[in-house]
C-alpha positions in Angstrom: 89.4 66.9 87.2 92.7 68.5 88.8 92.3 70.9 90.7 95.4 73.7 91.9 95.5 76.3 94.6 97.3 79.2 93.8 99.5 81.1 96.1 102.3 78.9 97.7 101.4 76.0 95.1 101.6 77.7 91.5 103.3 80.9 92.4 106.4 81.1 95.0 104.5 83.3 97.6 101.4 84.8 98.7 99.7 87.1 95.8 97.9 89.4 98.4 101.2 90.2 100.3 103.4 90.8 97.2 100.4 93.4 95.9 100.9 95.2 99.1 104.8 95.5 98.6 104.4 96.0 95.1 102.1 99.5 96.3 104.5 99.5 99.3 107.4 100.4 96.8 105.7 102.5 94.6 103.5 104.6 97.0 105.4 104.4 100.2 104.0 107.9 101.7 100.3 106.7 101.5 100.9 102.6 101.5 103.1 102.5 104.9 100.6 103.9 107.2 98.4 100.8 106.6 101.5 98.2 107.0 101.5 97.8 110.5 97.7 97.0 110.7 98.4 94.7 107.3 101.3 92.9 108.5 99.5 92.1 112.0 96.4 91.0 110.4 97.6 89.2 107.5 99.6 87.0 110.2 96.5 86.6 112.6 94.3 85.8 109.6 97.1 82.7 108.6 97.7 81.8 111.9 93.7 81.7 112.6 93.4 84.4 115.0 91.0 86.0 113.4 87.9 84.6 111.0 87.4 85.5 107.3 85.3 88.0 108.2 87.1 90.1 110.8 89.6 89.7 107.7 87.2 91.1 105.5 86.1 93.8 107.9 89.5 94.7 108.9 90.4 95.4 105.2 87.8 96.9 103.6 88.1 99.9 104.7 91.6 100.5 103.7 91.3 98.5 100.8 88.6 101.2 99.2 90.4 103.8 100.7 93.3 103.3 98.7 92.1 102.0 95.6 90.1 104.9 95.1 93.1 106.9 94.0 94.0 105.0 90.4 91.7 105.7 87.7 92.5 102.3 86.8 93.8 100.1 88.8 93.8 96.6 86.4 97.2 98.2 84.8 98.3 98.5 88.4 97.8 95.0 88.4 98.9 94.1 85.1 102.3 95.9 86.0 102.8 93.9 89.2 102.6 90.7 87.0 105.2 91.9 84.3 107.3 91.7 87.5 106.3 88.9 89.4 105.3 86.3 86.8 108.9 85.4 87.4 107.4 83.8 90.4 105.5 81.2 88.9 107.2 77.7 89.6 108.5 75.2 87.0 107.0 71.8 88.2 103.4 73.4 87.0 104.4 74.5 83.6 105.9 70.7 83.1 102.6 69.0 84.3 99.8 71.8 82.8 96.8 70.5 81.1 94.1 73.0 79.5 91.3 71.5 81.4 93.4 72.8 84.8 91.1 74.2 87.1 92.5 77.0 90.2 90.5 77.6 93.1 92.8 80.2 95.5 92.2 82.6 98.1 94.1 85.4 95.3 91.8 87.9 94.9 90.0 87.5 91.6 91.4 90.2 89.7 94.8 89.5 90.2 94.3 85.5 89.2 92.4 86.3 86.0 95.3 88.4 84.7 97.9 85.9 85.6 96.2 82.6 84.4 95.0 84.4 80.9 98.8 84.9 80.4 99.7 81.4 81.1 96.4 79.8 79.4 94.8 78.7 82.5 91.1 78.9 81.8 89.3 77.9 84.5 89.9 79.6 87.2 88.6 81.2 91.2 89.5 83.4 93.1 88.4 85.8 96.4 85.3 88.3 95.6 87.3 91.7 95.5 86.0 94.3 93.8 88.8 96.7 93.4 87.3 99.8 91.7 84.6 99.5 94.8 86.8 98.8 97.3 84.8 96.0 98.6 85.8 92.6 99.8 83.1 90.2 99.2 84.0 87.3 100.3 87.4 85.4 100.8 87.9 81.8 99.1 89.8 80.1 101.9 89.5 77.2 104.0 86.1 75.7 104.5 85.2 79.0 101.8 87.0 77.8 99.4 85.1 74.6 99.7 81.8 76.6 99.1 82.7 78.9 96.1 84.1 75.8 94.3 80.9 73.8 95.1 79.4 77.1 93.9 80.4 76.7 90.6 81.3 72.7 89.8 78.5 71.5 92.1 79.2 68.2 94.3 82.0 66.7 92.5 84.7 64.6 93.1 88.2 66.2 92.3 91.2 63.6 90.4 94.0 65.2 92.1 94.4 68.4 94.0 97.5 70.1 94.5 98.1 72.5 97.5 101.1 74.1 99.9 98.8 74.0 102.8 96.5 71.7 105.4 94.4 74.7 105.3 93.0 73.3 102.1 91.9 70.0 103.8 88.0 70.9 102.8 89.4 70.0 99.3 91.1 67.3 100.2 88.5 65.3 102.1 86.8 65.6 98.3 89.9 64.5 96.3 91.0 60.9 95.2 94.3 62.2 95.3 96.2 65.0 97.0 99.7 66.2 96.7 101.7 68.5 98.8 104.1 71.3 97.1 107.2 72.8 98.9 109.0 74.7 96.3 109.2 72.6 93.3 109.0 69.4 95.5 105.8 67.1 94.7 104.7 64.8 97.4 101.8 62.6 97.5 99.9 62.4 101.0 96.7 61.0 99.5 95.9 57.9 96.8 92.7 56.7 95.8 90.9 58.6 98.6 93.1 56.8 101.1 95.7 59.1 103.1 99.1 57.7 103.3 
């Protein structure tokens, strides 16, 4: 089983902040007056200041707010990848297998469109259900751990490939664990021993 995060490991950035610029550009008048509460959270929430649910809570409320206004938002979405697809990093299309699995804190939505384009068919993302406007639950960290227990049960992954020691809930159940800077692969973990 191999196992990929998403945003920072797969794609060259961080899904959840490019959607906001994507908005950003297109809707400035009614997107910027939720920057400067975005920015500073998004920041805190990477930085751990504040837990996945202050993140959630902090959010939602915008988040329904504003997607409230599309009748339908998927070809938002679906728009934002025609432009940001571009995104996705070589290394993984020279290494993809169809049995690839992605577990990523990407809200769901956005990851579904992106790996049916590239043929990635197994795939999880956060709980975020845009025509609600409600944020569910956030796969990241020790979450991330949970929803992919959720759904493959108490396995063992082959390799897992992340940017982040955030992941290290995945990595304690990997055999082997690589690193990705850019397109740069580095192994930090072989045959469950961390080197």
């Amino acid at each position: 089983m191999r196992v990929f995060d998403f945003d920072n490991t797969i794609y060259d950035g961080e899904s959840i902040f490019d959607i906001f610029l994507y908005f950003l550009k297109k809707d400035f008048k009614n997107i910027i007056k939720y920057a400067p509460k975005f920015i500073k959270d998004f920041i805190r929430y990477k930085f751990d200041k504040i837990t996945v649910d202050e993140a959630m809570e902090s959010y939602g409320a915008a988040f329904k707010d504003y997607c409230q206004k599309y009748d339908n938002i998927y070809a938002e979405f679906e728009k934002f990848w025609d432009i940001n697809q571009k995104k996705l990093k070589n290394f993984y299309f020279d290494i993809q297998d169809e049995e690839d699995i992605v577990v990523s804190g990407c809200p769901y939505c956005l990851l579904k469109i992106i790996c049916d384009r590239i043929g990635i068919k197994y795939y999880i993302g956060s709980d975020i259900d845009p025509i609600k406007g409600e944020i569910n639950s956030i796969c990241y960290k020790e979450h991330k751990l949970d929803v992919f227990r959720s759904v493959y049960g108490d396995v063992v992954i082959d390799d897992f490939y992340t940017d982040s020691m955030a992941d290290k809930p995945m990595m304690d159940i990997s055999k082997n664990v690589f690193m990705v800077d850019g397109d740069k692969i580095t192994q930090i973990k072989k045959d469950g021993i961390t080197i």
